[in-house]
N, C-alpha and C positions, 0 to 999 in steps of 0.2 A: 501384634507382631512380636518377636522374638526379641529378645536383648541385644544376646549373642548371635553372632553367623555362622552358620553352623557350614560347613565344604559343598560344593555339589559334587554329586555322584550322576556321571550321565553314560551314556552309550550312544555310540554315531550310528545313525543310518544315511547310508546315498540311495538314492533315486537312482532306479539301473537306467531309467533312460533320459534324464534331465541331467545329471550327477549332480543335484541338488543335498549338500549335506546338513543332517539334522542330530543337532544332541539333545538326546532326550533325558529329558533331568526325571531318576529313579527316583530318587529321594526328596522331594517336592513338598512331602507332606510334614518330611525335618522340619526345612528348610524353612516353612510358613508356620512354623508352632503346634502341629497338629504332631500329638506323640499316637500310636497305639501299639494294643498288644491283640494278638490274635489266636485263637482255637486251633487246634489242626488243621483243622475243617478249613482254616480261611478267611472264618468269622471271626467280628472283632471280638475280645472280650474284654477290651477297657481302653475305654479314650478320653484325651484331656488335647483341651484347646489351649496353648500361654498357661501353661501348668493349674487351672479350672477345668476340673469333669466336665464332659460333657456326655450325654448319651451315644451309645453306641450306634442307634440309628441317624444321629444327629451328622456322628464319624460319617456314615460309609452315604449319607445324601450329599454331605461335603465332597469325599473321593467320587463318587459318582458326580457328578453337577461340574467339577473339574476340569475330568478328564485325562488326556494326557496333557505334560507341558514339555515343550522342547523351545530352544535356542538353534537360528538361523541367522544368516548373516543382514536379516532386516529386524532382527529383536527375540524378543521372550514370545511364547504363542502357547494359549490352551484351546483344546475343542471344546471345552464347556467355557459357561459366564458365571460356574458359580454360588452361591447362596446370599444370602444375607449375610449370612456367618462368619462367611469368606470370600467375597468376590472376585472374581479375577483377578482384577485390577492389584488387589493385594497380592495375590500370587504372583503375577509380574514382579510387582516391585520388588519383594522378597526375594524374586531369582535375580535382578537385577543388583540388588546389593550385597546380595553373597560374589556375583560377580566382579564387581568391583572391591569387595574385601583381599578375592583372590590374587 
């Protein structure tokens, strides 16, 4: 994990027919120490884990395995569990204490 805290950056969705509201935290991959840099294309072309390289396929099984993560009014939530690398559970927490820094 990170030293520093780095902001969240999110965007609300409502539910048109629940009016369930969801912030979706963009910047997640800040937020949890994952830096990258990307091609045009989309692709990564360099990533580091806590300022350590890591492979670029390593990056996007992380981002993939993830998912999205948003904040509701019962917590932090991803549709993925994760890797070894980075498990959920980390990403939570991570959103969790930028949370509370803010």
């Amino acid at each position: 994990m990170t030293t520093a805290t780095t902001a969240l950056k999110t965007g609300t969705w409502t539910h048109p027919r629940t009016g369930e509201v969801r912030h979706y935290v963009n910047n997640w991959t800040a937020v949890c120490g994952l830096q990258i840099s990307t091609h045009k294309s989309g692709n990564i072309s360099f990533a580091q884990m806590n300022g350590e390289k890591i492979s670029n396929s390593q990056a996007k099984q992380i981002i993939s395995s993830i998912g999205k993560v948003w904040i509701d009014d019962s917590g932090v939530h991803t549709t993925g569990n994760g890797t070894a690398w980075l498990p959920a559970s980390q990403v939570i927490e991570a959103i969790q204490n930028a949370q509370a820094a803010a």
